[in-house]
C-alpha positions in Angstrom: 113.7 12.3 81.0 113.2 9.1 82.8 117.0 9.5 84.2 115.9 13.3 85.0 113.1 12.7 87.4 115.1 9.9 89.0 117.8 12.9 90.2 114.9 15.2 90.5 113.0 12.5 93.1 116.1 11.7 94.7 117.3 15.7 95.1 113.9 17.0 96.3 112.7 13.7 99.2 115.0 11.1 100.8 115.5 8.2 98.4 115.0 5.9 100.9 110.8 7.0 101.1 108.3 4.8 100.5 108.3 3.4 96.8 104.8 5.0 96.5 105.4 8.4 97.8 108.3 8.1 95.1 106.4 7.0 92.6 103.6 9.9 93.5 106.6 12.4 93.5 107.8 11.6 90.0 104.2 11.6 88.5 104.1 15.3 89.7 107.6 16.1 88.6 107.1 14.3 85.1 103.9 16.6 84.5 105.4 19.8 85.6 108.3 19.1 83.6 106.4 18.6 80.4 104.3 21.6 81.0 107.3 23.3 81.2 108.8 21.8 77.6 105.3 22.8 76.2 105.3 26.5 77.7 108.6 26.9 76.4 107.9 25.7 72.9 104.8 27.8 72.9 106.5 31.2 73.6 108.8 29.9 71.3 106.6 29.2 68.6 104.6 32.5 69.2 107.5 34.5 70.5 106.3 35.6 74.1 108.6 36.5 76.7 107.8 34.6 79.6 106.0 36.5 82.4 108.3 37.2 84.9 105.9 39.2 87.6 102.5 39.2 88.9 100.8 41.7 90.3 97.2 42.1 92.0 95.5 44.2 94.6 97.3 43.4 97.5 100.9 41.9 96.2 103.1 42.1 93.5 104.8 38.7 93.3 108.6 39.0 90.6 110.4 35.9 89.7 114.2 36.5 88.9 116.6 34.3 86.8 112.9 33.0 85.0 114.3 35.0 81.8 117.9 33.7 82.2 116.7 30.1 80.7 117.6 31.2 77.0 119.6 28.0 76.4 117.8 25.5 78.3 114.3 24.5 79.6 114.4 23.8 83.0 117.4 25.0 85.1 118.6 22.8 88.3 117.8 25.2 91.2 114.6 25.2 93.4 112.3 27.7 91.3 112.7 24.9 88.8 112.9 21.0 89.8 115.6 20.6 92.2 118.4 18.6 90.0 121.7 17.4 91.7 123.1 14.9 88.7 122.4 11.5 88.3 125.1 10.5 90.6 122.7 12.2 93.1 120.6 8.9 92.9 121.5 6.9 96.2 118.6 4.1 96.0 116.8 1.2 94.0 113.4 2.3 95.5 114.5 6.1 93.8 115.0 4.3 90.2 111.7 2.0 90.6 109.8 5.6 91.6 110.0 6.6 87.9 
């Protein structure tokens, strides 16, 4: 995971920010990520499909590819975390922000 958010910090702000911002980023990232592991094993566990639209009064708001993570968690495009590879990682302050 750890290795994860250091691509994900690094993909989604400069490396080169501030070690706190970096730091801030990854605390934000980490949580989002494990709410996503725990969604996923919840519909699991219960066998939901997850929600892939919602509508109210003035909007309906769809979310496409959300269905299409059968084999993994998380995917590496924006509606997810953005996720370039660990090579993406072009800073010391980026590892420390983890």
């Amino acid at each position: 995971m750890e290795s994860y958010l250091s691509s994900v910090i690094s993909s989604e702000m400069s490396a080169k920010s501030s070690l706190q911002l970096l730091k801030a980023h990854a605390i934000v990232s980490r949580s989002w990520l494990l709410a996503q592991l725990e969604k996923a094993k919840q519909n699991k566990k219960e066998k939901v499909k997850p929600k892939t639209e919602m509508i109210s009064e003035t909007e309906i708001t769809k979310w496409y590819d959300r269905e299409d993570h059968k084999n993994f968690d998380v995917c590496a495009d924006d509606h997810c975390q953005r996720y370039q590879g660990i090579t993406k990682i072009i800073s010391d302050v980026a590892r420390q922000g983890n």
